[in-house]
C-alpha positions in Angstrom: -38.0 40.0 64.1 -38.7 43.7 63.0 -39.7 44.2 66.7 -36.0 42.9 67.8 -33.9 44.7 65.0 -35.6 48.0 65.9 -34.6 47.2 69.7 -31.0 46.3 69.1 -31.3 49.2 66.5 -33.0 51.7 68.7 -35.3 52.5 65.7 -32.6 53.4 63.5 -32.5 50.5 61.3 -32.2 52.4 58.0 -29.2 54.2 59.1 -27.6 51.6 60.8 -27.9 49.5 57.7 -26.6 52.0 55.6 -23.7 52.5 58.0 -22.7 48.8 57.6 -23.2 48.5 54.2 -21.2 51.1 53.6 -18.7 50.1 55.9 -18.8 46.2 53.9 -18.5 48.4 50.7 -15.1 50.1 51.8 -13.8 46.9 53.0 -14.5 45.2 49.6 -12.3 48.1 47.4 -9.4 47.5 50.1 -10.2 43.4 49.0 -9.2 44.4 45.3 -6.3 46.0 46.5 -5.2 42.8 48.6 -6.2 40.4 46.5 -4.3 42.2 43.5 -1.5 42.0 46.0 -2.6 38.1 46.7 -2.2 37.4 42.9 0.9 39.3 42.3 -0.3 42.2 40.4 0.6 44.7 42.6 3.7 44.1 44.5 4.0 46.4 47.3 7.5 46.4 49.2 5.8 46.1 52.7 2.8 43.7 52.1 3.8 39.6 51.1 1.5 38.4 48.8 0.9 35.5 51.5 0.4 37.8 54.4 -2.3 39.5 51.5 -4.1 36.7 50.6 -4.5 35.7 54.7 -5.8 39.2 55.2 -8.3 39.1 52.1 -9.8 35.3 53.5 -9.9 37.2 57.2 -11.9 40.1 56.2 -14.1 38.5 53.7 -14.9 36.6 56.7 -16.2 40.2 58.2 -17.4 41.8 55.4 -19.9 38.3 55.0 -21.0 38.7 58.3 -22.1 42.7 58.0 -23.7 41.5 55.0 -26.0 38.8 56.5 -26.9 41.4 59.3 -27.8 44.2 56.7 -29.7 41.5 55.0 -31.6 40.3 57.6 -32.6 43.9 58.6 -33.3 44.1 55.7 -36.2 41.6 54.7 -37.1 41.8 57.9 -37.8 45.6 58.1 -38.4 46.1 54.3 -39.6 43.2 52.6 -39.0 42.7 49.4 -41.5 46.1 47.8 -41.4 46.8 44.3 -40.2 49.9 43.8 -36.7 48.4 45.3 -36.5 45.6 42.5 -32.8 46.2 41.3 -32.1 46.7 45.5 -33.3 43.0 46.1 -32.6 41.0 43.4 -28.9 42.5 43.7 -28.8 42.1 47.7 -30.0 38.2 46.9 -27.9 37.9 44.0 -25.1 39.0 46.2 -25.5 36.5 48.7 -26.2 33.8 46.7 -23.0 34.4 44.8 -21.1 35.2 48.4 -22.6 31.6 49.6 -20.9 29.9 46.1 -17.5 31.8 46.4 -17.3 30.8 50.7 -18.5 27.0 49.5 -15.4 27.8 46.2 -12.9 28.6 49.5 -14.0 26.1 52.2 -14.9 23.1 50.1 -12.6 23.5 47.0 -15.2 22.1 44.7 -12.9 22.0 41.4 -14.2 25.7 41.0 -10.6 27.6 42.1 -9.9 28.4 38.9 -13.6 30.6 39.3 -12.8 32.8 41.9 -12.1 35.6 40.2 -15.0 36.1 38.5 -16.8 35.4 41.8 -14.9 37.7 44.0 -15.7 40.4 40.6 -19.1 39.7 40.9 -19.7 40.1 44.6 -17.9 43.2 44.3 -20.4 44.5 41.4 -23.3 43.3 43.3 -22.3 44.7 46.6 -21.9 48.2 44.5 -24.9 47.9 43.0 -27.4 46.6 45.9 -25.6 49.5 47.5 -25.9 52.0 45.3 -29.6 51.2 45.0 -29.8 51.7 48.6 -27.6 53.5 50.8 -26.1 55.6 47.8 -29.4 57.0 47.3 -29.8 57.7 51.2 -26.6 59.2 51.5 -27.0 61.6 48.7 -30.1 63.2 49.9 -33.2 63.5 48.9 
């Protein structure tokens, strides 16, 4: 697999991971903002709280999708080493949680009244396993 990813990649995995997950961390801070619309706290005069809430579903659709391709590229490339501890137990925190808050939306579950908190802690997860990876990239050595 580290063979393909560095194909497709061109031998840039680290940056292109950092790209996306950057990208998936940009697109979670406009979630906040959209969901806040979604929920009524914000109440912008040219965004419907419905048309909000259909645009929050849509791109959590694509920011789950960037986040199971940095993933992969990930493990695959990286492995799970040591000195990243806090950058993997985050990054498989933060799917695991993704994969309860998707099951929340799709399946319903009785758990509704918990998607807050799950949509909060993706977001702090996705900061963090960020920050403990591309954050430090991005600001050098």
């Amino acid at each position: 697999m580290e063979d393909v990813l560095e194909s497709l990649m061109r031998d840039n995995v680290t940056e292109v991971k950092v790209v996306l997950a950057s990208v998936a961390l940009a697109l979670a801070v406009y979630q906040l903002v959209l969901i806040a619309v979604g929920y009524g706290r914000l109440r912008p005069s040219f965004l419907a709280g419905r048309v909000a809430s259909a645009a929050h579903r849509a791109i959590g659709d694509v920011i789950a999708l960037l986040l199971i391709v940095v993933g992969v590229a990930c493990v695959s490339v990286h492995g799970f080493e040591d000195d990243e501890a806090v950058h993997a137990v985050a990054g498989t925190a933060l799917l695991a949680v993704l994969t309860l808050k998707v099951a929340v939306v799709r399946r319903g579950l009785g758990m509704s009244r918990a998607l807050p908190l799950l949509g909060g802690s993706v977001f702090a997860l996705l900061a963090l396993a960020w920050a403990s990876s591309a954050g430090g990239y991005l600001g050098g050595p």
